[in-house]
Backbone and ligand atoms as CSV (ligand in chain L), in Angstrom:
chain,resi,resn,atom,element,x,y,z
A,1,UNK,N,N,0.829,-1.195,0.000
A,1,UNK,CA,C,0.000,0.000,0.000
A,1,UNK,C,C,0.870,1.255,0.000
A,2,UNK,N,N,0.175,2.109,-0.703
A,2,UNK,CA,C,1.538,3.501,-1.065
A,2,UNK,C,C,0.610,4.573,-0.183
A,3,UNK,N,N,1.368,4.691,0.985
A,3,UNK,CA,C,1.576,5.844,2.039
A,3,UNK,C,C,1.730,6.958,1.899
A,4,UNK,N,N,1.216,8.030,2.327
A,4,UNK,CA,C,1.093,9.314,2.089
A,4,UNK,C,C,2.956,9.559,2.638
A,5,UNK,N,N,3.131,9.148,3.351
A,5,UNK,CA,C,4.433,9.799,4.087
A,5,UNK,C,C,5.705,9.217,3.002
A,6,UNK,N,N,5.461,7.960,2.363
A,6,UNK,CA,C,6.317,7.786,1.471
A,6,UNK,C,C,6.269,8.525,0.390
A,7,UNK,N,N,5.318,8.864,-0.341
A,7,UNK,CA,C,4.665,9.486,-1.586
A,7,UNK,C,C,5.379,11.392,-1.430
A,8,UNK,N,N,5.607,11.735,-0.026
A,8,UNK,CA,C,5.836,13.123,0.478
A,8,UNK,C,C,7.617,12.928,0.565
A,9,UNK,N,N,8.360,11.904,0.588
A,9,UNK,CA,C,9.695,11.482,0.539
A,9,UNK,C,C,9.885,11.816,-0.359
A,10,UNK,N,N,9.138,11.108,-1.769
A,10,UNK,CA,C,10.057,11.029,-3.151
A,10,UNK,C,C,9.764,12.614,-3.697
A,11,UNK,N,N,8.328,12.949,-3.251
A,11,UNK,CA,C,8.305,14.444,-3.859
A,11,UNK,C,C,9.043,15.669,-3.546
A,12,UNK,N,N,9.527,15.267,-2.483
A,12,UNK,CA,C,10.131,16.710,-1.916
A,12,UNK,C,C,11.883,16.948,-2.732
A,13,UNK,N,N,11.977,15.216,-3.051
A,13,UNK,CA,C,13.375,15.326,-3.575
A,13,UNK,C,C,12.827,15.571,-5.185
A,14,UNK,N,N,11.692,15.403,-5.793
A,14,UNK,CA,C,11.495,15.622,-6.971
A,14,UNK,C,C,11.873,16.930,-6.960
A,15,UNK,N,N,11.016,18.037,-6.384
A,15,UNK,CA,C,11.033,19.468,-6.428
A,15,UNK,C,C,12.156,19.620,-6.182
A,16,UNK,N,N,13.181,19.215,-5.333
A,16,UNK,CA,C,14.656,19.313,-5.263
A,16,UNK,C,C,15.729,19.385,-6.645
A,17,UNK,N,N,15.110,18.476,-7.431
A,17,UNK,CA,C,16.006,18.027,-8.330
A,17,UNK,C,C,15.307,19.056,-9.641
A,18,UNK,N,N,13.918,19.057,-9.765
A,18,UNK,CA,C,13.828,20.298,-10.616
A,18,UNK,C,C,13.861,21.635,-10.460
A,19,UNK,N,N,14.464,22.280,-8.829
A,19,UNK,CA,C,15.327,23.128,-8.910
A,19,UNK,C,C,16.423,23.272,-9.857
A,20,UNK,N,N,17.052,21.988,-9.176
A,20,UNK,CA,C,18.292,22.216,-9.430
A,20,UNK,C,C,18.583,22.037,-11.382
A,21,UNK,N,N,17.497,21.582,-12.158
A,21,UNK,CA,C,17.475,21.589,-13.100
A,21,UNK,C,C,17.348,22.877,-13.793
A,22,UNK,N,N,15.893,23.833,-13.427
A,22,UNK,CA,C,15.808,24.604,-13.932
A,22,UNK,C,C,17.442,26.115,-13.297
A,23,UNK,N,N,17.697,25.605,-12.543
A,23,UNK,CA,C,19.375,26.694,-12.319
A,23,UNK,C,C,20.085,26.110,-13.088
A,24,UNK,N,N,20.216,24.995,-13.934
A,24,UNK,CA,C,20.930,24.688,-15.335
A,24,UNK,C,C,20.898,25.433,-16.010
A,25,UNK,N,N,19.322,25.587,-16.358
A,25,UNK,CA,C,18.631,26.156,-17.059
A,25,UNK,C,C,18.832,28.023,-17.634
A,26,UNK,N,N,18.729,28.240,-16.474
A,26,UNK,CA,C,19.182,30.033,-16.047
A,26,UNK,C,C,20.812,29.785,-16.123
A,27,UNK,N,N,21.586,29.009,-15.790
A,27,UNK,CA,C,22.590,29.353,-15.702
A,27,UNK,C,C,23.179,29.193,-17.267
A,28,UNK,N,N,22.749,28.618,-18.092
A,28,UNK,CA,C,23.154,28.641,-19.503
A,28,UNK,C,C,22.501,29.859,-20.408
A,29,UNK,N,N,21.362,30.000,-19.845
A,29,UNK,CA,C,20.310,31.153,-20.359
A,29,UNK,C,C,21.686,32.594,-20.570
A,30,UNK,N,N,21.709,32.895,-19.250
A,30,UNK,CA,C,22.493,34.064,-18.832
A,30,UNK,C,C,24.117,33.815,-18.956
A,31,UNK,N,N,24.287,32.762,-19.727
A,31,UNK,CA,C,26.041,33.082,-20.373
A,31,UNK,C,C,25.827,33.238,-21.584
A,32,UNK,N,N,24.585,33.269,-22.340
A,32,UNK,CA,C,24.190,33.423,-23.322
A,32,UNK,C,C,22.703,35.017,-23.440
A,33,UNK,N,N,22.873,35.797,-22.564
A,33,UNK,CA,C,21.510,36.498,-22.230
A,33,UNK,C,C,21.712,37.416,-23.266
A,34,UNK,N,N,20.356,37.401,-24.442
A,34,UNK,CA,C,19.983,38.322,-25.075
A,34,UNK,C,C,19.025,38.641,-25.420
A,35,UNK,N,N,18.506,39.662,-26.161
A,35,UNK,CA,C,16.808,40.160,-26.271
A,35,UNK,C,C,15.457,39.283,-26.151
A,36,UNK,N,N,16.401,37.836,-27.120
A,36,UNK,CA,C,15.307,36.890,-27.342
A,36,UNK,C,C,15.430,35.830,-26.041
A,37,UNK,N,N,16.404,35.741,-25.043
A,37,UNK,CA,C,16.056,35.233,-24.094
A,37,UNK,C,C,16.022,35.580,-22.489
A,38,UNK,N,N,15.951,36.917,-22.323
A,38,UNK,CA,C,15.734,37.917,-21.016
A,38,UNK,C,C,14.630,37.386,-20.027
A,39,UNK,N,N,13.533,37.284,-21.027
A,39,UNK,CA,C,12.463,36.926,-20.470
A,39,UNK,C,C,12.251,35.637,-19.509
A,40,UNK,N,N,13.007,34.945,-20.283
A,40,UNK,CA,C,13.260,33.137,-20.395
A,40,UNK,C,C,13.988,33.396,-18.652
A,41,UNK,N,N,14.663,33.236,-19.034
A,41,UNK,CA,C,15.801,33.847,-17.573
A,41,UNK,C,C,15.372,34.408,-16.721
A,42,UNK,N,N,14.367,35.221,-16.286
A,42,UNK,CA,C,13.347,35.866,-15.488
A,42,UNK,C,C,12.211,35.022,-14.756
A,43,UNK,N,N,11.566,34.431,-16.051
A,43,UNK,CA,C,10.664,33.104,-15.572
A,43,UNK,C,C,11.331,32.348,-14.835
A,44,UNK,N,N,12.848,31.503,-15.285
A,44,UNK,CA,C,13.192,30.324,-14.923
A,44,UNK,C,C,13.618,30.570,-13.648
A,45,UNK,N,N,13.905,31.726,-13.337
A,45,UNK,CA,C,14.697,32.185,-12.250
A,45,UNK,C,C,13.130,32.291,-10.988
A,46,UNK,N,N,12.343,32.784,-10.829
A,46,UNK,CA,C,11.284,32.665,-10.376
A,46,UNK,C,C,10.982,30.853,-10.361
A,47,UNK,N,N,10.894,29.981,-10.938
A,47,UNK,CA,C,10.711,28.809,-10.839
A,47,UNK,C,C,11.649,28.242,-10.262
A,48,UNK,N,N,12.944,28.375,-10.222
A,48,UNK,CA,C,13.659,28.280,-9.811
A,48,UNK,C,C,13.502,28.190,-7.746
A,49,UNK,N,N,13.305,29.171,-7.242
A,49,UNK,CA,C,12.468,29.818,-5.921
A,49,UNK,C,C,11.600,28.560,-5.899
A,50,UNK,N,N,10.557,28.772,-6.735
A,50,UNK,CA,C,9.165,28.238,-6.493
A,50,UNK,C,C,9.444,26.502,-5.953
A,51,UNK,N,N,10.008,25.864,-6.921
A,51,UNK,CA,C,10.357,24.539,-6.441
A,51,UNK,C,C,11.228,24.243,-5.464
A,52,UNK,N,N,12.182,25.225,-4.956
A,52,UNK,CA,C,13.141,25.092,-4.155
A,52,UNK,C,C,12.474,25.170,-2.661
A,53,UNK,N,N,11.286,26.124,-2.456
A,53,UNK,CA,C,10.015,26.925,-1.163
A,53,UNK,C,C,9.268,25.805,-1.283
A,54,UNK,N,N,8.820,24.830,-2.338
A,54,UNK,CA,C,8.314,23.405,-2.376
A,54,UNK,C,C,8.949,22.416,-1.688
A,55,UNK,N,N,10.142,22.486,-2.231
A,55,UNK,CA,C,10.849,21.091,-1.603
A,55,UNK,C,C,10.881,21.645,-0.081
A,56,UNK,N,N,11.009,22.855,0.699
A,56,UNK,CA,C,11.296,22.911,1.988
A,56,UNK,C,C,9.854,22.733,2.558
A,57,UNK,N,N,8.892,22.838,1.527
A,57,UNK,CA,C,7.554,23.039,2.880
A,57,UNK,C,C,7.232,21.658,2.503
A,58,UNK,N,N,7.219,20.553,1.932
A,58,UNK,CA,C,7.338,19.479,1.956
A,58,UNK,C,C,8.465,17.988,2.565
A,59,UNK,N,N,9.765,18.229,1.994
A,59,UNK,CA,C,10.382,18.242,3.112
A,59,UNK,C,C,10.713,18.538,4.486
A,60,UNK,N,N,10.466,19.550,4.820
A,60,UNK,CA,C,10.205,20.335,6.199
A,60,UNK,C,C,8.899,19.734,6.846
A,61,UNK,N,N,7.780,19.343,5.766
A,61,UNK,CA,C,7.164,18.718,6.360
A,61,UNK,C,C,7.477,17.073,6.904
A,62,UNK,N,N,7.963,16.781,6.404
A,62,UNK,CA,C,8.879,15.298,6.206
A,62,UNK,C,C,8.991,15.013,7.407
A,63,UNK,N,N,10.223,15.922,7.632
A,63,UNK,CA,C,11.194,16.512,8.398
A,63,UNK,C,C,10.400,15.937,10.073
A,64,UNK,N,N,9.291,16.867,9.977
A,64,UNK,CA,C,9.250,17.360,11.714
A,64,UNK,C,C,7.761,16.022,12.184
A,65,UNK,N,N,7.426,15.639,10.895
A,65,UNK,CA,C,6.408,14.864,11.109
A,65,UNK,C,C,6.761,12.933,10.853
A,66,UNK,N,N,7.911,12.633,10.091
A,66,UNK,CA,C,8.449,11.621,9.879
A,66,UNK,C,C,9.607,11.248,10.476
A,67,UNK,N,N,10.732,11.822,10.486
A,67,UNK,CA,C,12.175,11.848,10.109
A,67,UNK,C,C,12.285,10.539,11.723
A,68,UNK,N,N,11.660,10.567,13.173
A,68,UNK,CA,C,11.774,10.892,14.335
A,68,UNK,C,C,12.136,9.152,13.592
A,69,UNK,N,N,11.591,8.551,13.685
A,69,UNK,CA,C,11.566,6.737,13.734
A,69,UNK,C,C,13.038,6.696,12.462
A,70,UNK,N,N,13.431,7.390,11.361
A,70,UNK,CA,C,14.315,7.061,10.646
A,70,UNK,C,C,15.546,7.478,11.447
A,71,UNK,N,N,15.520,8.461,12.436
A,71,UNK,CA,C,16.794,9.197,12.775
A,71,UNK,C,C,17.067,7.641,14.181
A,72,UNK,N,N,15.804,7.590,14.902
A,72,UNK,CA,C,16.053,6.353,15.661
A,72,UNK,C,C,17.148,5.039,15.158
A,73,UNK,N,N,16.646,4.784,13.927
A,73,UNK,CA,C,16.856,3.654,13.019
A,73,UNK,C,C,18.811,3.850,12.921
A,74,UNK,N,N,18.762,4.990,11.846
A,74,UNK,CA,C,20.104,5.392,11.598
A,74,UNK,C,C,21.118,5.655,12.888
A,75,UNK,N,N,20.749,5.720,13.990
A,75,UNK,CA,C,21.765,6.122,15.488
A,75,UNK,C,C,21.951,4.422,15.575
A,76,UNK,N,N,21.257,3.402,15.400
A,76,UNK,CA,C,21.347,2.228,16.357
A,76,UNK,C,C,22.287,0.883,14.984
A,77,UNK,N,N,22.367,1.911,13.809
A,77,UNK,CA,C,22.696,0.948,12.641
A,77,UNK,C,C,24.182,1.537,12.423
A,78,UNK,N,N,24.966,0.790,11.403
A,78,UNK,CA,C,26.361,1.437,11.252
A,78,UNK,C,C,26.714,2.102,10.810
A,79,UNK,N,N,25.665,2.666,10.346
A,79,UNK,CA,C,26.387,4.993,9.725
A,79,UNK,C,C,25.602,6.007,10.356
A,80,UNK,N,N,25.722,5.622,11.836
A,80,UNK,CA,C,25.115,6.920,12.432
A,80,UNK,C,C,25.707,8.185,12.598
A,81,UNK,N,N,26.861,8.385,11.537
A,81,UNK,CA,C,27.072,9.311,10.976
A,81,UNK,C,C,25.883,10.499,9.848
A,82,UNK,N,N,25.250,9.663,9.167
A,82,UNK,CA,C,24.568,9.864,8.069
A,82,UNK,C,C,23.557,10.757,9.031
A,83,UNK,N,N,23.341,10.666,10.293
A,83,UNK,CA,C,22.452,11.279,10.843
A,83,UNK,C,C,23.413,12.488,11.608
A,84,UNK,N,N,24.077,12.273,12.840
A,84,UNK,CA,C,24.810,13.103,13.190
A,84,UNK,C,C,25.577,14.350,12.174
A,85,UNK,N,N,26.156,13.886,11.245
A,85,UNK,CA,C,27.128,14.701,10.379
A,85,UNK,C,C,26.048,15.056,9.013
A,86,UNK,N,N,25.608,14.217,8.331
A,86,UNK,CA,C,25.074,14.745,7.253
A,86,UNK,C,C,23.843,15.191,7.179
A,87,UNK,N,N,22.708,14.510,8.224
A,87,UNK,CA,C,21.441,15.670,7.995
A,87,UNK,C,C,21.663,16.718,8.786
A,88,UNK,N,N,22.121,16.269,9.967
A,88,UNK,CA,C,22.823,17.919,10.812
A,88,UNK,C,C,23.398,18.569,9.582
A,89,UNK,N,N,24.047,18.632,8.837
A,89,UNK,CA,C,25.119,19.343,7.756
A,89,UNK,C,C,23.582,19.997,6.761
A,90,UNK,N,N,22.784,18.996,5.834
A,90,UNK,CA,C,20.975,19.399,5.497
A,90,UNK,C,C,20.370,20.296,5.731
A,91,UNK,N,N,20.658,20.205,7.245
A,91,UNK,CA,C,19.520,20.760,7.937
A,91,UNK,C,C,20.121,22.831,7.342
A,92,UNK,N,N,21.144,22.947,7.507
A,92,UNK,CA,C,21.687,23.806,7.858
A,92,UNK,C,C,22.077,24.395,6.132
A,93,UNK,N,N,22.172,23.796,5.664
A,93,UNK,CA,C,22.486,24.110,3.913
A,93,UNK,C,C,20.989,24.391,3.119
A,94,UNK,N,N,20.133,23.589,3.485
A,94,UNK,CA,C,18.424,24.253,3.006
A,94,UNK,C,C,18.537,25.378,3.888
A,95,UNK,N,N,18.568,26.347,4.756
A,95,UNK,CA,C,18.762,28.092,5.146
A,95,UNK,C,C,19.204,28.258,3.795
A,96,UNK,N,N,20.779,28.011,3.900
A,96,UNK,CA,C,21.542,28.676,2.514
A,96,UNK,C,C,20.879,28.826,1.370
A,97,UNK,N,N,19.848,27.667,0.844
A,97,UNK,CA,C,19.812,27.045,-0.374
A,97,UNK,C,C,18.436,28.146,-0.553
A,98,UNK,N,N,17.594,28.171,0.409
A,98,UNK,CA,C,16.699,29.211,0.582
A,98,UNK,C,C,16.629,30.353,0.571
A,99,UNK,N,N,17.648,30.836,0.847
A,99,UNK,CA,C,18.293,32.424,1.101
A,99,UNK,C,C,18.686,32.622,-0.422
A,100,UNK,N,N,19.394,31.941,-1.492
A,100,UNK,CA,C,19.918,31.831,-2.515
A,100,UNK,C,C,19.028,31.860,-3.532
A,101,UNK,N,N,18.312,30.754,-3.669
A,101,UNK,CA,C,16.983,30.826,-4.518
A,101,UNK,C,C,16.282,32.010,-4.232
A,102,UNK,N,N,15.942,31.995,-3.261
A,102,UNK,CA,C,14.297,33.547,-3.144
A,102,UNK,C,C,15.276,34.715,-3.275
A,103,UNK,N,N,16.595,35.071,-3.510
A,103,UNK,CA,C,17.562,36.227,-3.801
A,103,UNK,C,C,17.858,36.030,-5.460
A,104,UNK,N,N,18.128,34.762,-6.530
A,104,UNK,CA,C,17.852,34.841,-7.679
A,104,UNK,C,C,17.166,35.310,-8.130
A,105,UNK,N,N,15.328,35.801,-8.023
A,105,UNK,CA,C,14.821,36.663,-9.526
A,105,UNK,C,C,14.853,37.783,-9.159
A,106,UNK,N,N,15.443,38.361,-7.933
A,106,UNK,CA,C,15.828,39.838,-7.611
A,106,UNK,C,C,16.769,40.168,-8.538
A,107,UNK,N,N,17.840,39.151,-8.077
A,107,UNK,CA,C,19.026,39.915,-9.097
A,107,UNK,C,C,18.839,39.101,-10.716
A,108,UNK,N,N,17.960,38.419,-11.017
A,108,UNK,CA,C,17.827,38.573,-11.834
A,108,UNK,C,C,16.765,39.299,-12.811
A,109,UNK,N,N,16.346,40.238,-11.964
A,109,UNK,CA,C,15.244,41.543,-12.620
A,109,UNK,C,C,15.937,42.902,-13.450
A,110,UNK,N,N,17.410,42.403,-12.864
A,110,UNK,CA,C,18.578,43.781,-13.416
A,110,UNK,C,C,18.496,43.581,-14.951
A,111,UNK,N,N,18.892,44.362,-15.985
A,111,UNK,CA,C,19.378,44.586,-17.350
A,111,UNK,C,C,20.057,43.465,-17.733
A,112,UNK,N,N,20.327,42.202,-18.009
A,112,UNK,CA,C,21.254,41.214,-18.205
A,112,UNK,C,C,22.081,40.817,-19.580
A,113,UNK,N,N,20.993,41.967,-20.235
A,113,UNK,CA,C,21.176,42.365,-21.592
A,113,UNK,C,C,22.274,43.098,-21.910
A,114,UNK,N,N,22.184,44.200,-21.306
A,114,UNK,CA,C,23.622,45.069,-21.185
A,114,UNK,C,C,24.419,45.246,-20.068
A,115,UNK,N,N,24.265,44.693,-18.855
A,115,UNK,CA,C,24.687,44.769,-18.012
A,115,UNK,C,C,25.789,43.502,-17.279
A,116,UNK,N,N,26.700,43.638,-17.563
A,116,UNK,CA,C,28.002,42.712,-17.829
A,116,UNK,C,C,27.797,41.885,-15.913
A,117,UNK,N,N,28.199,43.326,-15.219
A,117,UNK,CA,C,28.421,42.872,-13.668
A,117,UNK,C,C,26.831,41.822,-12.967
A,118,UNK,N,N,25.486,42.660,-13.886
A,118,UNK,CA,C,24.255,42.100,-13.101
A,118,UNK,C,C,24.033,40.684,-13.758
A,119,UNK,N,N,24.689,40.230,-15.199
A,119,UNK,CA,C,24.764,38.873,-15.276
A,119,UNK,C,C,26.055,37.724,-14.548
A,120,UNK,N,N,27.139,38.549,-14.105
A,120,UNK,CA,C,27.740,37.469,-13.290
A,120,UNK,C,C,27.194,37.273,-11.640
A,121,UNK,N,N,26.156,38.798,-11.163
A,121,UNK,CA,C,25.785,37.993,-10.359
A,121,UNK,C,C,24.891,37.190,-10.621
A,122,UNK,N,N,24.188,37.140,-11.255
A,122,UNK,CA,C,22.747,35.882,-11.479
A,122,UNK,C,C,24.023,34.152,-11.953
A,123,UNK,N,N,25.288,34.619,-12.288
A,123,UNK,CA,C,25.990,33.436,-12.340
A,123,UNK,C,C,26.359,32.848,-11.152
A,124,UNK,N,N,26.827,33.397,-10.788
A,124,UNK,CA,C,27.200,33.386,-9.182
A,124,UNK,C,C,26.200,32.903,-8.492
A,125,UNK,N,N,25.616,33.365,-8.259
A,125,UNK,CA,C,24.111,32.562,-7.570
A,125,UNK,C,C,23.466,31.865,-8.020
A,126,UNK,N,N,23.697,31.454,-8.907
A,126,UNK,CA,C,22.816,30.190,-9.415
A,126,UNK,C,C,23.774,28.885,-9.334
A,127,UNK,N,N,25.367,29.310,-9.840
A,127,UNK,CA,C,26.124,28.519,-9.371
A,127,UNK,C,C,26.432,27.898,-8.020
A,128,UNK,N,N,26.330,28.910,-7.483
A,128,UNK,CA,C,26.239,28.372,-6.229
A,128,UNK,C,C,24.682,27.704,-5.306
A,129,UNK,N,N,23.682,27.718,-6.113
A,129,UNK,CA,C,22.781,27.180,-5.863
A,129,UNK,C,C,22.484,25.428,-6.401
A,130,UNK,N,N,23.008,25.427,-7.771
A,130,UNK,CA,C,23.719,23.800,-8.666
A,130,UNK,C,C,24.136,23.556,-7.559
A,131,UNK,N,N,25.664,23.898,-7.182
A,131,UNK,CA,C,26.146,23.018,-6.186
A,131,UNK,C,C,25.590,22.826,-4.795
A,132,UNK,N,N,25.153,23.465,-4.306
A,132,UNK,CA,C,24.573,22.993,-2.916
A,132,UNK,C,C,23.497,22.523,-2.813
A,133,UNK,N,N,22.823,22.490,-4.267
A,133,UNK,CA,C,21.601,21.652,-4.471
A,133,UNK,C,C,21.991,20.261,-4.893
A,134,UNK,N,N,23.342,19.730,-4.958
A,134,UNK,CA,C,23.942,18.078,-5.487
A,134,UNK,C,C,24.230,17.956,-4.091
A,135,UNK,N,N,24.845,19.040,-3.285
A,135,UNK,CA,C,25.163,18.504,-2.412
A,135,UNK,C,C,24.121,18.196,-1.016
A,136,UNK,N,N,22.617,18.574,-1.679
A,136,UNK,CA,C,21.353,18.338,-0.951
A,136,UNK,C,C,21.220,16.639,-1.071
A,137,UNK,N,N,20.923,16.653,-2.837
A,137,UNK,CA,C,20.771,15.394,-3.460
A,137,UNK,C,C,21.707,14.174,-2.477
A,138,UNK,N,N,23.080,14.581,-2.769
A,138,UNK,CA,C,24.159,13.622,-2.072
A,138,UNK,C,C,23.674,13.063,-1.223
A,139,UNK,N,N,23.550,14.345,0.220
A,139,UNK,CA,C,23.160,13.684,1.926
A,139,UNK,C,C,22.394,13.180,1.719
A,140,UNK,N,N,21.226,13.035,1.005
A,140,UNK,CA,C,20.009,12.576,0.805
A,140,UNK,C,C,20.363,11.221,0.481
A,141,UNK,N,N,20.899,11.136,-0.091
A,141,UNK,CA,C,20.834,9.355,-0.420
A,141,UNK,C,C,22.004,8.943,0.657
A,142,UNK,N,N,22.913,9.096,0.857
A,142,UNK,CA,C,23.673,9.035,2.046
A,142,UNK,C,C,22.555,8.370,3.874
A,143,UNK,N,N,21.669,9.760,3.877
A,143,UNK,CA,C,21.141,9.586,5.129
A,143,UNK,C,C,20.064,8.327,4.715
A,144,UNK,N,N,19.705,8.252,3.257
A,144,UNK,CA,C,18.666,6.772,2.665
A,144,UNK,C,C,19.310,5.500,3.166
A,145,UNK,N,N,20.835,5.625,2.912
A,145,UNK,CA,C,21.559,4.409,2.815
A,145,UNK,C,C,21.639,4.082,4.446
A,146,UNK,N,N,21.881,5.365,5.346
A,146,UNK,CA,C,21.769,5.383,6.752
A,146,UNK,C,C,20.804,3.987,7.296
A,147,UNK,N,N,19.467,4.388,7.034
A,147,UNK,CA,C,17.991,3.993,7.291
A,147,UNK,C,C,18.072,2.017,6.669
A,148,UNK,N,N,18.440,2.375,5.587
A,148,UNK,CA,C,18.267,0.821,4.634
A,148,UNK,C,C,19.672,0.352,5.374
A,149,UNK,N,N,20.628,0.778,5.763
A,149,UNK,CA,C,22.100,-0.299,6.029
A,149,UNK,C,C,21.399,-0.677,7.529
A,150,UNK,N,N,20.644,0.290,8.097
A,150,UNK,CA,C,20.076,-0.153,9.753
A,150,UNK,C,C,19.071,-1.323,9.824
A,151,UNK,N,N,18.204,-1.218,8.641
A,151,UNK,CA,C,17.239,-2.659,8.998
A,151,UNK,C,C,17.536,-4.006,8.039
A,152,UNK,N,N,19.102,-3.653,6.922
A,152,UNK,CA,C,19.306,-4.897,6.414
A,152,UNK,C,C,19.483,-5.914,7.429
A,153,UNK,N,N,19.382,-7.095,7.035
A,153,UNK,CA,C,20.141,-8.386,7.660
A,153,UNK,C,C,21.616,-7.829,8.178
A,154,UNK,N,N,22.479,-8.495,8.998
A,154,UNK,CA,C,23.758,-8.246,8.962
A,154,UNK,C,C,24.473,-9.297,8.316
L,1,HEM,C1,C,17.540,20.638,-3.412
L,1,HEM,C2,C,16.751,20.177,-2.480
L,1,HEM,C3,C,16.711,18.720,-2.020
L,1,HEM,C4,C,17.068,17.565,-2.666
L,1,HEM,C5,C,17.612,17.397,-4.080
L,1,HEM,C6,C,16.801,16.460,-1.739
L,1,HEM,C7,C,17.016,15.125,-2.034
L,1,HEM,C8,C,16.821,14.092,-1.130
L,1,HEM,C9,C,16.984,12.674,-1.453
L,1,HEM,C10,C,17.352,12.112,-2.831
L,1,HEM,C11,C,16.730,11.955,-0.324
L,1,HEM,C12,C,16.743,10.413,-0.163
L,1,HEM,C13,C,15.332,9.957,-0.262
L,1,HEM,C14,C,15.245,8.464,-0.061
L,1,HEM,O1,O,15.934,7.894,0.769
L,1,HEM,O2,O,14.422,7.879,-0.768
L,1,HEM,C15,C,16.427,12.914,0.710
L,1,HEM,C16,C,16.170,12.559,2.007
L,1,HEM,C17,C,15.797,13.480,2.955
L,1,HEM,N1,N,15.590,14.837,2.779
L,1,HEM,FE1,FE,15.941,15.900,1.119
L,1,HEM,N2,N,16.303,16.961,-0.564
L,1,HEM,C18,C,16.213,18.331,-0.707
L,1,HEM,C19,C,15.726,19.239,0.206
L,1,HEM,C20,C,15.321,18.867,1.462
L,1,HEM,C21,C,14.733,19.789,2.419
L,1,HEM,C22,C,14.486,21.267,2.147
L,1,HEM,C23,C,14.457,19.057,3.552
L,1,HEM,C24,C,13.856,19.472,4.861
L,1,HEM,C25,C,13.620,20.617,5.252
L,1,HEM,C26,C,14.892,17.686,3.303
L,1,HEM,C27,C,14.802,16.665,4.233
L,1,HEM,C28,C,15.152,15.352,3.973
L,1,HEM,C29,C,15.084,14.280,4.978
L,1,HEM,C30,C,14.628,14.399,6.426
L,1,HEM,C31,C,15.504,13.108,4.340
L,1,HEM,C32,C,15.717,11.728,4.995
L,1,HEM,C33,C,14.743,10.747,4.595
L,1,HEM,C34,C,15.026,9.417,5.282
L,1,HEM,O3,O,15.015,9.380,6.505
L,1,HEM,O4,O,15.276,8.470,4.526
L,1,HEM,N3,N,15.406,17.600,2.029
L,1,HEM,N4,N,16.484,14.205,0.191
């Protein structure tokens, strides 16, 4: 039987991962930004936010309503690291990842067309949103492997 609480697992990393797709997206847009794609880059950058404020209010929901029996699981199995070090490390990189996204379609509302400095910041921040969004993905399967290495057989 397929569980609401499982069904809220895989989605939160969906919206995770089409963040981090559509900041591909913007980030190729805007090494390339011109008349015919300003617009493009504006949208994606706003979607960008949108799925990223998804994955946290879903995850977050995860989080405070699930996580309690997996974090049990992962302390008593052999990478209770995956809990100590890497969702502690999660917990604390979605702030960042949040702060980053909902600050992309600000700076990307500037001129990007002619404006040399307001397209490396929309690079900059989006770059740095790719990476700390793999490195969401990563812990994530990391703290999975946590949970599944705790109730294999030994
Ligand atoms: C870019 C954003 C994110 C990505 C790509 C992502 C990806 C993932 C992946 C792939 C997993 C493993 C799922 C599994 O074992 O089946 C996972 C687990 C988890 N994620 Fe995320 N995540 C993101 C954001 C978040 C946020 C914002 C939260 C909470 C506020 C969160 C909380 C969790 C928790 C608690 C788990 C552990 C699930 C377990 O116990 O197995 N994640 N994440």
């Amino acid at each position: 039987m397929i569980k609401f609480a499982d069904v809220a697992l895989m989605t939160h990393a969906t919206f995770g991962m089409l963040c981090i797709i559509a900041s591909v997206w913007v980030f190729v847009d805007t090494l390339n930004a011109s008349r015919g794609n300003v617009v493009r880059i504006k949208l994606m950058s706003r979607a960008v936010a949108g799925f990223m404020w998804l994955a946290f209010l879903v995850g977050g929901y995860w989080y405070v309503t699930y996580y309690y029996a997996d974090k049990a699981l992962i302390l008593k199995g052999p990478w209770p690291f995956a809990h100590h070090l890497v969702m502690e490390t999660k917990e604390h990189l979605v702030i960042m990842l949040l702060l980053l996204t909902t600050f992309l379609p600000i700076a990307a509302s500037g001129n990007l067309v002619a404006n040399k400095s307001a397209r490396n910041v929309v690079l900059w921040v989006v770059g740095l949103i790719i990476l700390t969004g793999m490195l969401m993905e990563g812990s994530g399967a990391i703290i999975g492997m946590g949970v599944k290495l705790a109730v294999l057989p030994k």
